[in-house]
N, C-alpha and C positions, 0 to 999 in steps of 0.2 A: 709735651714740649717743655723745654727749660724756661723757666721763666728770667726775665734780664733787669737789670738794672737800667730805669728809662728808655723802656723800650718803645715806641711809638704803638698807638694805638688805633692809627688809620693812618688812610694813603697820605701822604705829606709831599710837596716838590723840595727834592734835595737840588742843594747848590751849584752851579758847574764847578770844576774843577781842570786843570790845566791849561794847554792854548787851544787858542782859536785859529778857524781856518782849516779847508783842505786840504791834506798832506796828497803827498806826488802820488798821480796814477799808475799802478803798476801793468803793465802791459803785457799777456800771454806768461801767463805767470806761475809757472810750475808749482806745484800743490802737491807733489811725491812727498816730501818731506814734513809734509801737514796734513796726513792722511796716514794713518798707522797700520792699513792695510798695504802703505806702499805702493799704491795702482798709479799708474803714470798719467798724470792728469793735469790738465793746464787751465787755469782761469785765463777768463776773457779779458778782463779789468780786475785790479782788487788795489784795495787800500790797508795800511799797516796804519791799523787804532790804536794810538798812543796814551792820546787824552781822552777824555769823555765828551768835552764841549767841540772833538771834532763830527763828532757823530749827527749831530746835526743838521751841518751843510753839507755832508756827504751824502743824507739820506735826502734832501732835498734837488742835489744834483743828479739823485741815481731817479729818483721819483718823476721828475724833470723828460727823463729820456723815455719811460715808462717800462725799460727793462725789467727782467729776474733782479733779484740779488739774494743774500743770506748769509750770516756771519760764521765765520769759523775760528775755533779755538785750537786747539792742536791734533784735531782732526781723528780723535781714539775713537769716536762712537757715530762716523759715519760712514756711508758707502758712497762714492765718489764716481759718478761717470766723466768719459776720459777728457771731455771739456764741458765746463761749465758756465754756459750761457753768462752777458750780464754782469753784474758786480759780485765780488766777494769779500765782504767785511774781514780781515785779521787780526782776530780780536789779541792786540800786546798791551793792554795798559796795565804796568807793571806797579809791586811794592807791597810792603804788609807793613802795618802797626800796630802794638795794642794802643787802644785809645779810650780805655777806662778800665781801672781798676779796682777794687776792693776784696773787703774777706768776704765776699760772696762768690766771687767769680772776676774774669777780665772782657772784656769786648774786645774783637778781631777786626781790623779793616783791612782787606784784601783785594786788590786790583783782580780785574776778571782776567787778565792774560796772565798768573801766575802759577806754572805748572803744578800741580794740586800734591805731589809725592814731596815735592819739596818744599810745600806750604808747610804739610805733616811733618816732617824733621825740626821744621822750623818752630813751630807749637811747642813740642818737644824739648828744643832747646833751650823755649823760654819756661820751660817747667812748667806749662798748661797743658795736659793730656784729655784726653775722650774721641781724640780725632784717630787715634793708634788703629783702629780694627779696620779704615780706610786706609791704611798705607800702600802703595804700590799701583792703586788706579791709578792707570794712565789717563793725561787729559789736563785741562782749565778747571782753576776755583771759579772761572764765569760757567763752566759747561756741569760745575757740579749739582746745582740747583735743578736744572730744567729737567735733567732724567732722574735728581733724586738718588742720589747714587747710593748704593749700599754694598755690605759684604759684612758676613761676620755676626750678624743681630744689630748693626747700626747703620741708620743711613742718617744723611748727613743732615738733613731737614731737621732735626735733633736738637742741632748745635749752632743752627742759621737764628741771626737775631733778627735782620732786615735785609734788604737786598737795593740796590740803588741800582737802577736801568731806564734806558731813554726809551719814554713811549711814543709811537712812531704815529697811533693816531693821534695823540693832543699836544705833540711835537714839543712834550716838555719831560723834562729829570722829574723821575719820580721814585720813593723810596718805598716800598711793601711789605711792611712788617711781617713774620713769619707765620701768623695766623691767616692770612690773606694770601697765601705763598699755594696755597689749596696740595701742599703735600700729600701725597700716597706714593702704593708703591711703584717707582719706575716711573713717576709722573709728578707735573705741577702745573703751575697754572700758564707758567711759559712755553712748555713743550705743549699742552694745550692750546696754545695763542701763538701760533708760530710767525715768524716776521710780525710778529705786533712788539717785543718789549728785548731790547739789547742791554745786555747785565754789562754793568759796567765795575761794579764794586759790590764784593757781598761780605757783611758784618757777622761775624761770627761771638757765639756767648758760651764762654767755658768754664762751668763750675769748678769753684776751687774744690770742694766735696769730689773724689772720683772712687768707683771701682771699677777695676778690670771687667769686661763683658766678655766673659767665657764659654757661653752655654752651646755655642756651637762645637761639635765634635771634634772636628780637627785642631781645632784649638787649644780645649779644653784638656786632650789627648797629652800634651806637648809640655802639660805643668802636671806634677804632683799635688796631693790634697791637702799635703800638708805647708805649701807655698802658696803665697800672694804673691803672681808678679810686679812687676814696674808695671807702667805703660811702654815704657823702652825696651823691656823683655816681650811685652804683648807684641809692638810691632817687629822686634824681631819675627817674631812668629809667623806674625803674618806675611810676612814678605818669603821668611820660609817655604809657607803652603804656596801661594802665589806662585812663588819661580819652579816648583814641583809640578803645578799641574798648569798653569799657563806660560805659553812660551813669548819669550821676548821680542816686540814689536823691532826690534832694532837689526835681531837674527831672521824671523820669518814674521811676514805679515800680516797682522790679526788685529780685530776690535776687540778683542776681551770675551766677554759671553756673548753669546753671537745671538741667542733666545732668552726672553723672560720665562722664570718658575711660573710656571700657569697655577693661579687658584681656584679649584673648585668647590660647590659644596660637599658637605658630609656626607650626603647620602651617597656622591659619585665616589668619593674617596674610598668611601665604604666597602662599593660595589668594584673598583680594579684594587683594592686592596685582594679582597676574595680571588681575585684571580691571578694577581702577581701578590702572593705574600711576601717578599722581600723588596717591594715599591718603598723609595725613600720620600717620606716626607717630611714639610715640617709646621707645626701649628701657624694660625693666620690670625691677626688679630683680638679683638677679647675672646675668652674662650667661650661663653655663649654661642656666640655666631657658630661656631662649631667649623669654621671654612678650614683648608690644607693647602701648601704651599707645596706645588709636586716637585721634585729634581729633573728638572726638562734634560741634563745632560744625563742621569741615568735613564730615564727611555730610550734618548737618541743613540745612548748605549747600549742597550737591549736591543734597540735595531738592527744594529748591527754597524753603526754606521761610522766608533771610534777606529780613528788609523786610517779609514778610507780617504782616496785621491780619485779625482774627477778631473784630468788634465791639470792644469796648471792651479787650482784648488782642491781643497779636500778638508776633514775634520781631522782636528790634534789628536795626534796618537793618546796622551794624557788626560786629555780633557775632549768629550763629547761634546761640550757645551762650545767648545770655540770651531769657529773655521780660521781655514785660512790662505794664505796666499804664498806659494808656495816660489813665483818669482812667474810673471808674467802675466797673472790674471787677471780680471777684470771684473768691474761691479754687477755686469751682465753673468759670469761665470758664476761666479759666489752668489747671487740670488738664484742662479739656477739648479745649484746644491740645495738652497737653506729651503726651496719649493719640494724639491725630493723628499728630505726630511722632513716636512711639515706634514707632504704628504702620507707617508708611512708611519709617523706615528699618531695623526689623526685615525690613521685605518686600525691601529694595533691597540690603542688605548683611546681612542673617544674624544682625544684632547686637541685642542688649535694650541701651535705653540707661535706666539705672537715674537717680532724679529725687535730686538733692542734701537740696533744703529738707525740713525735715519738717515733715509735715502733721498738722492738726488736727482 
């Protein structure tokens, strides 16, 4: 982890910030367009979170009724049934600023409703790089924390200073330093703690010291040996690979990688190496541990199962690793694909491939 500039060293209550008061109730509130699978889907009630100090009496009014409820960001990394019981948080509290500089590095303040692709441009612009190798995930700078998003050799847990979110059981702002963030892969301590902690602002720490992180192949592929890129040439690249092998939430509808890389030990690694010698993988951790990070989209490739359609869902021709929705589908549909493939490549390689999105 990077280390920051006054970085808090325990849990601390952060300030409120913006107004106060319940913003208007939205009623039967279509969620197609906050759902990047596109499923036609309608909340029961939802609120547009602006501020942070609304959050408050909203969760006290929804607590009140004793309903569901659960926040949503722009909808990239869930599966959506066609109505959703209860309240639904919309998470918009908008804005970025650097809010400390030196020659060490900057700090990042970044409202959790700011689309995360255009955070990155935004970094960018202010000539602070190391965020380039995320370019192009779809989704919330509030929804990047809880699954830890990666791609490329970096996730963003990296580059996270602190995190400020309203804790729902001691009904106060609290800020959680990045050590306390209990990052791994594809996890934290909030998708851990679900409906317990709503990200409202997450702080970001970005050394002025950078280099390009290339060691991934396609990447790496993309530059000569005798070139350093930019960061601005890195995420060119990256958005390159991206648009290559996953398709556009806006053309057909998709979560992104639809399965986590499964890790197992070495000795498994070992033993379906022996019997698929061209199995992609990639190192896990310190190298002692000896673990592997397997390419769950070339199994589900070897299954057989890129290009395939299942009625109004099916896997991307380009990419194993996504599903999608091909215009009429349903959360019901696409789970009952990603069952198919769980189960065939459980039977063919030994492995559970556990499902990224989370469902509803």
């Amino acid at each position: 982890m990077n280390s920051a500039p006054n970085a808090p060293s325990s849990l601390k209550t952060a300030p409120p910030t913006g107004i106060s008061g319940i913003p208007e109730m939205l009623l039967s509130f279509s969620l197609k367009a906050r759902n990047s699978f596109g499923f036609e889907v309608l909340a029961e009630h939802a609120y547009s979170i602006t501020h942070a100090d609304q959050i408050s009496p909203v969760i006290q009014s929804i607590e009140a009724t004793g309903l569901p409820w659960r926040v949503l960001g722009g909808g990239s990394n869930v599966i959506l049934p066609p109505l959703l019981p209860g309240t639904t948080l919309l998470m918009d509290i908008a804005g970025q600023a650097i809010t400390q500089q030196d020659a060490s590095g900057a700090v990042v303040s970044v409202g959790a409703g700011v689309n995360w692709h255009d955070f990155v441009i935004w970094t960018l612009d202010q000539s602070l790089p190391g965020l380039e190798n995320l370019a192009l995930i779809p989704g919330t700078v509030g929804a990047a924390p809880i699954q830890n998003i990666g791609a490329y050799g970096v996730e963003v847990g990296e580059y996270i200073q602190s995190i400020e979110a309203y804790d729902c059981h001691s009904k106060t702002m609290v800020n959680y330093p990045a050590s306390e963030c209990a990052f791994t892969y594809r996890n934290s301590i909030f998708k851990a703690n679900p409906n317990r902690y709503i990200i409202t602002h997450v702080h970001f720490y970005l050394p002025a010291v950078w280099t390009p992180r290339l060691h991934y192949v396609d990447l790496a592929t993309l530059f000569t040996s005798d070139h350093v890129p930019t960061a601005e040439e890195v995420m060119v690249a990256v958005c390159k690979i991206r648009n290559r092998k996953l398709p556009d939430p806006k053309l057909i509808g998709n979560a992104g990688s639809f399965f986590q890389n499964p890790i197992v030990e070495q000795s498994q690694y070992l033993h379906l190496l022996d019997q698929f010698p061209e199995l992609v993988s990639y190192p896990e951790g310190d190298a002692h541990e000896g673990k592997r990070k397997l390419a769950a989209g070339w199994m589900i490739d070897r299954c057989g199962f890129k290009g395939m359609r299942a009625g109004a869902v099916g896997v991307y021709q380009n990419q194993a690793l996504v599903l999608v929705n091909h215009g009429g589908g349903t959360a019901d549909s696409v789970l009952a694909l990603a069952k198919t493939i769980q189960d065939k490549v459980q039977e063919t390689f030994g492995v559970a491939l556990a499902i990224e999105p989370i469902r509803y």
